[in-house]
C-alpha positions as semicolon CSV with decimal commas, in nm:
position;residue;x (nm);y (nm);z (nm)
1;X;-1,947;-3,112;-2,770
2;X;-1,833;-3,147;-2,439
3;X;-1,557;-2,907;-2,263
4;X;-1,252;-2,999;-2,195
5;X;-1,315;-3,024;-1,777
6;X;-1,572;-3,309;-1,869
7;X;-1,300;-3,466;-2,121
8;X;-1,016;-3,488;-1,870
9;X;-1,291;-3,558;-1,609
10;X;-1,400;-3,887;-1,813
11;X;-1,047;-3,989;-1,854
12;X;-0,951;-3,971;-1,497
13;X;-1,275;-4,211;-1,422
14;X;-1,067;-4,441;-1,589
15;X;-0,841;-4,485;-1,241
16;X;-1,166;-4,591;-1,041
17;X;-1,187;-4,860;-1,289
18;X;-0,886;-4,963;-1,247
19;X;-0,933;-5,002;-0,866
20;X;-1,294;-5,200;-0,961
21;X;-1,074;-5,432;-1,189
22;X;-0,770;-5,482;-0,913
23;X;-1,036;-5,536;-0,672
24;X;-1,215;-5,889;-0,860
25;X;-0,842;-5,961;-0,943
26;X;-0,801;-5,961;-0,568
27;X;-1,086;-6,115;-0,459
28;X;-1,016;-6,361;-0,733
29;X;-0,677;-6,491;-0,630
30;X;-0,785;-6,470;-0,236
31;X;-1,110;-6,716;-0,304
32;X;-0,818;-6,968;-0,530
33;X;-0,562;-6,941;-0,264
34;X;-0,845;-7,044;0,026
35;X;-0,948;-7,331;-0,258
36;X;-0,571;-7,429;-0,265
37;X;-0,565;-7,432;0,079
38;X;-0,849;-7,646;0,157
39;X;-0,811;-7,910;-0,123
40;X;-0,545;-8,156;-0,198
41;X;-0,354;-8,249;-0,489
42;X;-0,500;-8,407;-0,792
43;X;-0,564;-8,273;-1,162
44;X;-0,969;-8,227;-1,032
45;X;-0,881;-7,999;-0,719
46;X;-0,579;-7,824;-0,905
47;X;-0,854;-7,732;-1,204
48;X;-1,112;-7,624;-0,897
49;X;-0,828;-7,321;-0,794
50;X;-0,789;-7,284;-1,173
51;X;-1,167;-7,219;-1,179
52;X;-1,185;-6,950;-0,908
53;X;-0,901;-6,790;-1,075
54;X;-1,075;-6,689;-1,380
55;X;-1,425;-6,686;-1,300
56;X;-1,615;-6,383;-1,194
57;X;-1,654;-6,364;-0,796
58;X;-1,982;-6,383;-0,665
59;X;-2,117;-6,141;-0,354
60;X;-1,865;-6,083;-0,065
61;X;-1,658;-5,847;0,078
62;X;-1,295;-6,005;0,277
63;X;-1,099;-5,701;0,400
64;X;-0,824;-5,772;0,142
65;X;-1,090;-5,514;-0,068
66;X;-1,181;-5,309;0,178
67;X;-0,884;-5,041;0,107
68;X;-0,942;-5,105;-0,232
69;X;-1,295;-4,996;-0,203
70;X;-1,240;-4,704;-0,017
71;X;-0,939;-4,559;-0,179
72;X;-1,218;-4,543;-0,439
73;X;-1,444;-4,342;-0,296
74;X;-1,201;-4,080;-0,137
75;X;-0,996;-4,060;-0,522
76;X;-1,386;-4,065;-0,691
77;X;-1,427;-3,787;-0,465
78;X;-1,109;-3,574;-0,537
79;X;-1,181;-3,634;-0,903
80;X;-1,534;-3,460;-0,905
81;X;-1,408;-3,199;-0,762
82;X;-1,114;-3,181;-0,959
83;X;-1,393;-3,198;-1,227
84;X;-1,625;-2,892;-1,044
85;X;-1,275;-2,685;-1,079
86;X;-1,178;-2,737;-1,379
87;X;-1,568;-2,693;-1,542
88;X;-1,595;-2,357;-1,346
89;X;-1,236;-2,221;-1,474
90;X;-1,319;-2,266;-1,820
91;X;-1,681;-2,140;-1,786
92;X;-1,532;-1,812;-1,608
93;X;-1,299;-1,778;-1,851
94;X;-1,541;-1,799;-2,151
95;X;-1,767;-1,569;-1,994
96;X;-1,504;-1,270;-1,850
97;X;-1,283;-1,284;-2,162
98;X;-1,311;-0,925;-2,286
99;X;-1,505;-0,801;-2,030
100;X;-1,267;-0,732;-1,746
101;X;-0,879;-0,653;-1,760
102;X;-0,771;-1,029;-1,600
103;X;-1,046;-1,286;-1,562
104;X;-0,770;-1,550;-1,419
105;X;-0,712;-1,270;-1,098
106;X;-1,078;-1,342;-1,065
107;X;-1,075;-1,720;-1,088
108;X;-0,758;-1,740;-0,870
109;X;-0,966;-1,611;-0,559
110;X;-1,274;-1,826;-0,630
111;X;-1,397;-2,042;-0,350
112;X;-1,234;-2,385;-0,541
113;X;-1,179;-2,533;-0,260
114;X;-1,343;-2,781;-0,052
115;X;-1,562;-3,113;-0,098
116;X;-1,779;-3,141;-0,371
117;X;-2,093;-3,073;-0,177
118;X;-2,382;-2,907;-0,277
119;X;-2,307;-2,576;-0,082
120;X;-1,985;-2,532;-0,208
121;X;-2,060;-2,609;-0,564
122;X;-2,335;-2,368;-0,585
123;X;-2,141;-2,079;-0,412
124;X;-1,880;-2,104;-0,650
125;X;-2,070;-2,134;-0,974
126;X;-2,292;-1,819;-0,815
127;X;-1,942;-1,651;-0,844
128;X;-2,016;-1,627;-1,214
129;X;-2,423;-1,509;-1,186
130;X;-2,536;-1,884;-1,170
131;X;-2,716;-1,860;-0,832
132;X;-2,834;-2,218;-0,845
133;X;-2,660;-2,423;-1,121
134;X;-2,732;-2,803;-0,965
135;X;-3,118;-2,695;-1,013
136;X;-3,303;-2,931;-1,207
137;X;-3,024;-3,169;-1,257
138;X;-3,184;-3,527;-1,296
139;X;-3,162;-3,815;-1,516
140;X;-3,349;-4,169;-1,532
141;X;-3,452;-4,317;-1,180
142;X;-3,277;-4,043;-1,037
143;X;-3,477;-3,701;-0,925
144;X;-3,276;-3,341;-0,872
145;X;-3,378;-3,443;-0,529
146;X;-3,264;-3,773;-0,515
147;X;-2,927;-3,644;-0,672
148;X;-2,894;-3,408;-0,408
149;X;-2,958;-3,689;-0,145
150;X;-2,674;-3,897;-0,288
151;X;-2,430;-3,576;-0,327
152;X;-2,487;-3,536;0,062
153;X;-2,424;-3,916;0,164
154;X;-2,139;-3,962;-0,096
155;X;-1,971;-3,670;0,107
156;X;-2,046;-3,773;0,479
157;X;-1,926;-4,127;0,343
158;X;-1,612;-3,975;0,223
159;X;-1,530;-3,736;0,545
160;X;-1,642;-4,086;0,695
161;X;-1,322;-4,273;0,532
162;X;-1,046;-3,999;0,520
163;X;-1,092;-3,927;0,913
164;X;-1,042;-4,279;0,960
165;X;-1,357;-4,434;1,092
166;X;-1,452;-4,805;1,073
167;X;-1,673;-4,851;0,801
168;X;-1,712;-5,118;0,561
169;X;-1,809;-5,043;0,130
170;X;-1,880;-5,261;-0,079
171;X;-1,779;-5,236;-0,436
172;X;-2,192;-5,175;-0,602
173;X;-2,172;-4,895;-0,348
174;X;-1,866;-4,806;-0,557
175;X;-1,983;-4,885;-0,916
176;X;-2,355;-4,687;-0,760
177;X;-2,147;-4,358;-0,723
178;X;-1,921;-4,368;-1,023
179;X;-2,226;-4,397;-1,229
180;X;-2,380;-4,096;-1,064
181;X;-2,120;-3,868;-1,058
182;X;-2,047;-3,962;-1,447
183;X;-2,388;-3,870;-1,503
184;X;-2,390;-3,570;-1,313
185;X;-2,081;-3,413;-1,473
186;X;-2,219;-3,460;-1,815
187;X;-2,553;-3,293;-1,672
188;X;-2,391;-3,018;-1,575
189;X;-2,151;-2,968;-1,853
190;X;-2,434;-2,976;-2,063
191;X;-2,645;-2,738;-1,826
192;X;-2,389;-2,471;-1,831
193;X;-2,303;-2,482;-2,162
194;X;-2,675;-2,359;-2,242
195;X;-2,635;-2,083;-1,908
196;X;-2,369;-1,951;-2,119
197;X;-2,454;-1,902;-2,469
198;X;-2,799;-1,748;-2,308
199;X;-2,563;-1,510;-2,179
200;X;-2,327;-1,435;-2,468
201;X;-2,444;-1,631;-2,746
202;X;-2,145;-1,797;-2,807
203;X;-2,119;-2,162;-2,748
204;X;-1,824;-2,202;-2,477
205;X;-1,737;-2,552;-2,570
């Protein structure tokens, strides 16, 4: 069962799809209007628009996707951390419940803040006797090491575009990091869901 921080988490992932789908829209209607542009009438060059209206866009990357692509990164971004937040809240909660007169005065002035990097995610989780909760976090093709590698560039990448440097994304790079940072999250729910009932016994979610 996952907690409710992965839930909401999945459901917000939803929005970078969204941006994935507006983007091949996009693309879509720019590669028909250069067709309509460089063709002239006739049922045969009408149905040749037609045809790069509805069919799926092959490699390339005009700058009419360019914001598109890199809103997704910086909201993909904000949304894993939202994620990191939320997963550590309810964790800290489960775990103080009982065992100290307010556990929310002690999430309130937990180090929450900040990119989802590896520092910061393992100084907050360390908050709650996890010293090094991204530890052994892998899945298929991808190594705790290789995660770790892709945590770091999906964060310089994403100071990269919210500071305003020229940088161009394409939307695999997109898809690439949505698929790790799903996989991730459910990694991690999973991981600290077995931290916890080690520690109390009790599943927390």
């Amino acid at each position: 069962m996952p907690s409710n921080a992965l839930a909401s988490f999945e459901l917000r992932l939803k929005e970078i799809q969204q941006l994935l789908e507006a983007h091949t829209a996009l693309l879509r209607f720019h590669r028909a209007t250069t067709a309509a542009g460089n063709i002239g009438a006739g049922l045969a060059n009408i149905a040749r628009v037609v045809e790069h209206l509805v069919s799926t866009p092959g490699p390339g990357r005009p700058p009419q996707v360019q914001a598109l692509n890199k809103a997704a990164i910086a909201l993909l971004s904000s949304h894993l951390q939202g994620f990191i937040t939320d997963l550590y809240k309810e964790a800290a909660t489960r775990l103080l419940a009982g065992h100290v007169c307010d556990p929310q005065t002690l999430i309130d002035v937990a180090p929450t803040r900040g990119n989802p990097n590896k520092d910061n995610i393992t100084k907050l989780f360390a908050t709650l006797g996890f010293p090094d909760i991204l530890a052994g976090i892998s899945w298929q093709r991808c190594s705790n090491e290789r995660m770790l590698e892709r945590l770091k560039a999906f964060n310089e990448l994403r100071n990269r575009i919210v500071h305003g440097t020229s940088i161009s994304i394409g939307k695999p790079q997109v898809e690439g990091y949505l698929s790790s940072w799903t996989a991730l999250a459910e990694r991690l729910d999973a991981k600290l869901r077995t931290e916890i009932i080690n520690v109390t016994g009790i599943p927390p979610w």
